[in-house]
LUMSEZA-12298 format. One line per 5 residues: their letters; for each residue x, y, z of C-alpha. Coordinates in steps of 0.2 Angstrom, whole numbers. Last residue first. Example, Ala and Ser with C-alpha at 12.3 -4.5 7.8 and 13.67 -1.06 7.14 Angstrom:
sa> 68/-5/36 | 62/-22/39
END
This chain:
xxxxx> 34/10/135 | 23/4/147 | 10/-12/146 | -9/-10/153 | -16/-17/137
xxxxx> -23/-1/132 | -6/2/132 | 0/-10/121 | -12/-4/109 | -7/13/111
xxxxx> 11/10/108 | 10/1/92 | -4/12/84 | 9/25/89 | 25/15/81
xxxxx> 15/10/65 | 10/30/63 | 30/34/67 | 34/22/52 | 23/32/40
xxxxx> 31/47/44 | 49/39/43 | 47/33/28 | 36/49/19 | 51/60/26
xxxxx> 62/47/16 | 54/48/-1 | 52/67/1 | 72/72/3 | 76/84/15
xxxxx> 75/75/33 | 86/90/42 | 78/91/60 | 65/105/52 | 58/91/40
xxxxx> 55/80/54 | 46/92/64 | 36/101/51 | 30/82/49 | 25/79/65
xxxxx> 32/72/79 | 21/64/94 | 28/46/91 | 45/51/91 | 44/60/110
xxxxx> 35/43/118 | 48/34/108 | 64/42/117 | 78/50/111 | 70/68/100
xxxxx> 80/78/108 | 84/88/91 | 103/84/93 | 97/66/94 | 87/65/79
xxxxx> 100/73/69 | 113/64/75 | 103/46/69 | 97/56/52 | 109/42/44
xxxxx> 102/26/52 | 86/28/40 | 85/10/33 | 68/8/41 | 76/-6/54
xxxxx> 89/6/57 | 82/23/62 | 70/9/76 | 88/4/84 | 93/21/83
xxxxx> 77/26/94 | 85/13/105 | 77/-4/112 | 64/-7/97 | 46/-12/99
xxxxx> 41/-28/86 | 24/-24/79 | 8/-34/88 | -4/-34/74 | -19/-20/78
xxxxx> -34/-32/79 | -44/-37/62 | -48/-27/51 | -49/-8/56 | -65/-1/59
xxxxx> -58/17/59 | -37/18/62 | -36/27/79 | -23/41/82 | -31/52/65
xxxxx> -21/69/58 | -9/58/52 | -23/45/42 | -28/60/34 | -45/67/34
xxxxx> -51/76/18 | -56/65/5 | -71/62/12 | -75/79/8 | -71/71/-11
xxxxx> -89/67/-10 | -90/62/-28 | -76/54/-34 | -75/45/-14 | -93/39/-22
xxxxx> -84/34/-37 | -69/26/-25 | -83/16/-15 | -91/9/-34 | -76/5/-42
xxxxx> -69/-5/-26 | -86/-14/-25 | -87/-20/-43 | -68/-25/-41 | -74/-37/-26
xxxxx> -69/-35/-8 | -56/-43/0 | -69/-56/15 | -66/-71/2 | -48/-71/3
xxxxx> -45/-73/21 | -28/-64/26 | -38/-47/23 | -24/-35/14 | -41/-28/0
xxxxx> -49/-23/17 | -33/-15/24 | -31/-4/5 | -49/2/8 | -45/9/23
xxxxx> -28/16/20 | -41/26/5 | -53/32/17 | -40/34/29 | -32/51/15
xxxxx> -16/46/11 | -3/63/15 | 11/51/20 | 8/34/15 | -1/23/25
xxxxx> 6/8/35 | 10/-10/26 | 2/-23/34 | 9/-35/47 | -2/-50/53
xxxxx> 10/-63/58 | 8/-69/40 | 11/-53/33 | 28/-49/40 | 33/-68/37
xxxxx> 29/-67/19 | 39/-50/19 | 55/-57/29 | 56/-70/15 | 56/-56/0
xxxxx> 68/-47/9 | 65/-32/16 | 71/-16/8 | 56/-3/5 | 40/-15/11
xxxxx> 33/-9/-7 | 44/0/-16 | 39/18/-17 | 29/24/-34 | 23/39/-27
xxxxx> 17/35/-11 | -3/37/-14 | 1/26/-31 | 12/14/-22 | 0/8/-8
xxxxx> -16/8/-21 | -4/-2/-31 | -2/-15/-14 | -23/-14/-13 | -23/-20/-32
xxxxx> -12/-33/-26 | -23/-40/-16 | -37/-38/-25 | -28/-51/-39 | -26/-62/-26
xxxxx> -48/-60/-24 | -49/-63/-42 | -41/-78/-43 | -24/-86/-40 | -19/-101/-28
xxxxx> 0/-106/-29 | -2/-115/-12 | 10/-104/0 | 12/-87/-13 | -5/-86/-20
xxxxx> -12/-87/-3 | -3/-76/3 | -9/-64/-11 | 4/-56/-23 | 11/-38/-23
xxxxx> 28/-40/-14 | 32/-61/-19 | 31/-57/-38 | 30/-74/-41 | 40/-84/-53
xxxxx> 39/-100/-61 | 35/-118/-54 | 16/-127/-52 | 2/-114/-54 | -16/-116/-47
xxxxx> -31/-104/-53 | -45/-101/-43 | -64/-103/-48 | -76/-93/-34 | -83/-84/-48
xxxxx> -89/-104/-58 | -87/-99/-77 | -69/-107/-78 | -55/-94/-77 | -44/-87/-90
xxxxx> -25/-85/-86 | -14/-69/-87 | 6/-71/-84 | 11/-61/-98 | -5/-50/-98
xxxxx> 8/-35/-97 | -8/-19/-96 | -20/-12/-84 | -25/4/-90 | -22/23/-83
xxxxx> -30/42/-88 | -18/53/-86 | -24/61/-98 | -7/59/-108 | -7/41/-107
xxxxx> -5/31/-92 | 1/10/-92 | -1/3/-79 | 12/-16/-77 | 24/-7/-70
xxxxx> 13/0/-54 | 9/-18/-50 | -6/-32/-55 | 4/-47/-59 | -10/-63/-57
xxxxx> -23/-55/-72 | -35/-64/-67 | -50/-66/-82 | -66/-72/-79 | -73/-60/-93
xxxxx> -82/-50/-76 | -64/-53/-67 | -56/-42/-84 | -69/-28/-85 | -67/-25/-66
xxxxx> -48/-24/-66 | -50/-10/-80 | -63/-1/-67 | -51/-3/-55 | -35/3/-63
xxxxx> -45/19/-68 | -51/22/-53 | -37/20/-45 | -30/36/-57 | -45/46/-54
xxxxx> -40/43/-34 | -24/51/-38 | -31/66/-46 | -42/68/-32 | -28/67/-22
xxxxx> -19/81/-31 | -4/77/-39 | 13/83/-41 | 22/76/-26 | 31/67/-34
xxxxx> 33/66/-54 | 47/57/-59 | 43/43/-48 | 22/44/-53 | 29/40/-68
xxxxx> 40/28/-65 | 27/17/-55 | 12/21/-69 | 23/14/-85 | 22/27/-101
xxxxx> 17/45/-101 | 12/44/-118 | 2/26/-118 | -1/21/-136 | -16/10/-139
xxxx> -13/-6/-137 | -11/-21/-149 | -7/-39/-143 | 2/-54/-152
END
C-alpha cells in the first residue's frame, strides 16, 4: 500500500488538456521543476521509476507537481551506472528509451528520456506524443534519428534540453541533478525564457546532425502525414501550394487561413519548423526543393 498526499487538480496530462493555453512559461517551467526535482530524489535512492508520463503527475492546488504510479518502479543496486532488465510485460513504447524498448534496459538515463518526452507534453498541453503514429513507426522514427519538434510557443532553451534528454547514447542524457539545476538557473534568468524556437531558423548546438526527414511531393501529401488533410482547400485558396511558401508562414498566417482550434495550429506549426530545418539542410547540401 501507498499514502499520498491529496492532489486537487488531479493527473498533470488532463489538466494541462483542460487548461490550454493558461499558463505562463514560467509557470510551466515551475511545473518541470517540480517533476525534476522529484526524479532527482528517486535516482539519488537508486530508484527508476520506468513510466515517467504526464498521467502518472499528479498537481495539487499550487500547481505544484509530484511523480507518482510506482507500479512499474524497481530499486537499483548501489553501482549509478546499474540498469534494470525486464523480460515480458508492457512498455509504454512513446515515452521509453530506445534502449529500454530493443534490450529491456531501464536506469536513470531511460528514465531521462521520458522526462524529456513530459517536458514535450507539458509545453504542448498535454498533446500525444508523436500524435497518431503507430507504436512501430515511432521506434523506427527514432532510430533513424527523428525527434519530436517543439511545441508551438516552447521557449529553445527548453527544445534544447528536451534534444539532450533524446540522445541515442544513454550516457551523454543528462542527469536529474543537472536538469534541476539548468531549469533553476532558467527560474532565475527567465530572459532566457524569451526566444522561441519559431522566432529562430537554426536549432543552437543541436545534437547530433539534422536527421534527414522524409520530403513530401504535394503540400497535401505533407497535410496528410500530420493528420491535417482537412485544411487541404484552405491552404490552397490562400496560395499557400508549394514548400518554400509553407515554410515561411507564421502563425497569424495559419490562423487567418481558418485553423481555429489550438491543438491543430500547434501541429501544423511545429511541422512547418521540421520542414524548414528540413529544407535548409538539404540546401546547404547543394539539393533544391
Amino acid at each position: 500500500m501507498i499514502v499520498v498526499e491529496y492532489m486537487e487538480n488531479g493527473s498533470l496530462d488532463s489538466f494541462l488538456r483542460k487548461h490550454d493555453g493558461h499558463f505562463t512559461v514560467i509557470q510551466l517551467v515551475g511545473m518541470l521543476r517540480g517533476i525534476a526535482s522529484g526524479m532527482k530524489y528517486l535516482s539519488d535512492m537508486g530508484y527508476v521509476h520506468r513510466d515517467l508520463a504526464a498521467r502518472n503527475i499528479l498537481v495539487n492546488s499550487n500547481l505544484v507537481c509530484k511523480v507518482s504510479d510506482f507500479g512499474l518502479s524497481r530499486v537499483l543496486e548501489d553501482d549509478p551506472e546499474a540498469a534494470y532488465t525486464t523480460t515480458g510485460g508492457k512498455i509504454p513504447i512513446r515515452w521509453t528509451a530506445p534502449e529500454a524498448i530493443a534490450y529491456r534496459k531501464f536506469s536513470s538515463a531511460s528514465d531521462a528520456w521520458s522526462y524529456g518526452i513530459v517536458m514535450w507534453e507539458v509545453m504542448s498541453y498535454g498533446e500525444r506524443p508523436y500524435w497518431e503514429m503507430s507504436n512501430q513507426d515511432v521506434i523506427l522514427s527514432i532510430e533513424e534519428g527523428y525527434r519530436l519538434p517543439a511545441p508551438m510557443g516552447c521557449p529553445a532553451s527548453l527544445h534544447q534540453l528536451m534534444l539532450h534528454c533524446w540522445q541515442k547514447e544513454r550516457n551523454h542524457r543528462p542527469k536529474f541533478t543537472d536538469i534541476v539545476s539548468f531549469l533553476d538557473k532558467l527560474i532565475r534568468n527567465p530572459s532566457a525564457l524569451h526566444t522561441l524556437v519559431e522566432d529562430i531558423l537554426v536549432m543552437p548546438e543541436s545534437p547530433g546532425e539534422v536527421p534527414e526527414y522524409p520530403l513530401f511531393v504535394t503540400v497535401g501529401d505533407w497535410l496528410d502525414s500530420i493528420k491535417m488533410g482537412q485544411y487541404k482547400n484552405n491552404f490552397m485558396a490562400a496560395g499557400f501550394t508549394t514548400f518554400d511558401l509553407i515554410s515561411r508562414m507564421s502563425i497569424d498566417d495559419i490562423r487567418r487561413i481558418g485553423v481555429i482550434l489550438i491543438g491543430h495550429q500547434r501541429r501544423i506549426v511545429s511541422s512547418i519548423q521540421t520542414l524548414r530545418l528540413h529544407m535548409m539542410h538539404i540546401q546547404e547540401k547543394g539539393f533544391h526543393v
